[in-house]
TORNUTOR-475232 format. One record per residue (C-alpha): x, y, z. Coordinates in pm, whole numbers, plus 50000, padded with zeros to 5 digits. Layout:
REM residues N
<<X; Y; Z>>
...
END
This chain:
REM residues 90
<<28804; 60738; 78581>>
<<28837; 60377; 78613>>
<<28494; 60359; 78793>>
<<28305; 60551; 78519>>
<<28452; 60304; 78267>>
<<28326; 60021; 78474>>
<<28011; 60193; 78450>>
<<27983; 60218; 78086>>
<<28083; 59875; 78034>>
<<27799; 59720; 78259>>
<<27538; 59889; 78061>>
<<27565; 59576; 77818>>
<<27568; 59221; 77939>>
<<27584; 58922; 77713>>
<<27289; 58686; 77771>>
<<27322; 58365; 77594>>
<<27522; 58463; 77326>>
<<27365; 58763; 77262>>
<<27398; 59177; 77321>>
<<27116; 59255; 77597>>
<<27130; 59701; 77675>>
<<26895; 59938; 77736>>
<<26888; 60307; 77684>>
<<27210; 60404; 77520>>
<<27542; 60253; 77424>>
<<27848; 60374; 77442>>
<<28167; 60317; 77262>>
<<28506; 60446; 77374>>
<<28735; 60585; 77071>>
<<28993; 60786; 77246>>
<<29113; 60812; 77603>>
<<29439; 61022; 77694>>
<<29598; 61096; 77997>>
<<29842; 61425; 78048>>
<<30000; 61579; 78387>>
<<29727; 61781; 78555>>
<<29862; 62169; 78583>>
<<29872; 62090; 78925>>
<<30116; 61858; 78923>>
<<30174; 61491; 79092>>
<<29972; 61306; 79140>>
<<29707; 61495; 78968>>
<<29642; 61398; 78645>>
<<29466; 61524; 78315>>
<<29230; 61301; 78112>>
<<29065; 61367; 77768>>
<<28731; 61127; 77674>>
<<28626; 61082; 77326>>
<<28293; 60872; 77340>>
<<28057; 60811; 77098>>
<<27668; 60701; 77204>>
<<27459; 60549; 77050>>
<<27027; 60512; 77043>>
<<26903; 60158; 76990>>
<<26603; 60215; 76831>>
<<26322; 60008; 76621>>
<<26389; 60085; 76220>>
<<26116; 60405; 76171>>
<<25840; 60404; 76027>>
<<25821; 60417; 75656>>
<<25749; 60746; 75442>>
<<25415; 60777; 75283>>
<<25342; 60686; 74970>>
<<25364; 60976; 74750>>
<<24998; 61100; 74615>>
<<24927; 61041; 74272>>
<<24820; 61350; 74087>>
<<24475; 61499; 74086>>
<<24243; 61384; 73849>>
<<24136; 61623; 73599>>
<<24526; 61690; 73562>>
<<24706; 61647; 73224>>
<<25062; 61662; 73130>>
<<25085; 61850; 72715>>
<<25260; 61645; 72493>>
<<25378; 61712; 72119>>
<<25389; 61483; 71901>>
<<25599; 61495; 71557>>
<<25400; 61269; 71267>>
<<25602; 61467; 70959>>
<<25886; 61203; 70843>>
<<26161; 61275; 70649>>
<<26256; 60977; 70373>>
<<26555; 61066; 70121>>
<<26609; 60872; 69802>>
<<26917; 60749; 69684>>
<<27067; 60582; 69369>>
<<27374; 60360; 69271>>
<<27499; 60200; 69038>>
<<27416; 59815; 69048>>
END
């Protein structure tokens, strides 16, 4: 167990300051040990790792197409108006 830790952890090296891995990385979230079935000095061990693909951001979507030409959207258009009158007293 201990050597495929040590594994995991060499697949990133710090270069100057900075991250330097290849391929995938790996990230540890839960590790548990229990008494193997088969007793001492067997043991049990549980692995919860998450990996991860360091990729370059994709590429992005195409544009969407503008509609045919030729292609026309009805519209209605209300031109009655409504005007009420109303008196008061000065």
């Amino acid at each position: 167990m201990a050597d495929f830790l040590y594994r995991l952890r060499s697949l990133v090296s710090v270069q100057a300051g900075r991250l330097d891995a290849t391929g995938r990385l790996f990230s540890v979230d839960t590790l548990t040990f229990n008494e193997s079935t088969l007793k001492f000095p067997n043991i049990q061990a549980s692995l919860v790792i998450d990996a991860f693909v360091y990729a370059a951001a994709p590429a992005p979507a195409p544009a969407a197409t503008p509609p045919a030409s030729g292609t026309t959207t009805p519209t209605t258009t209300d031109s009655s108006s409504t005007s009420a009158s109303a008196t008061g007293a000065p």
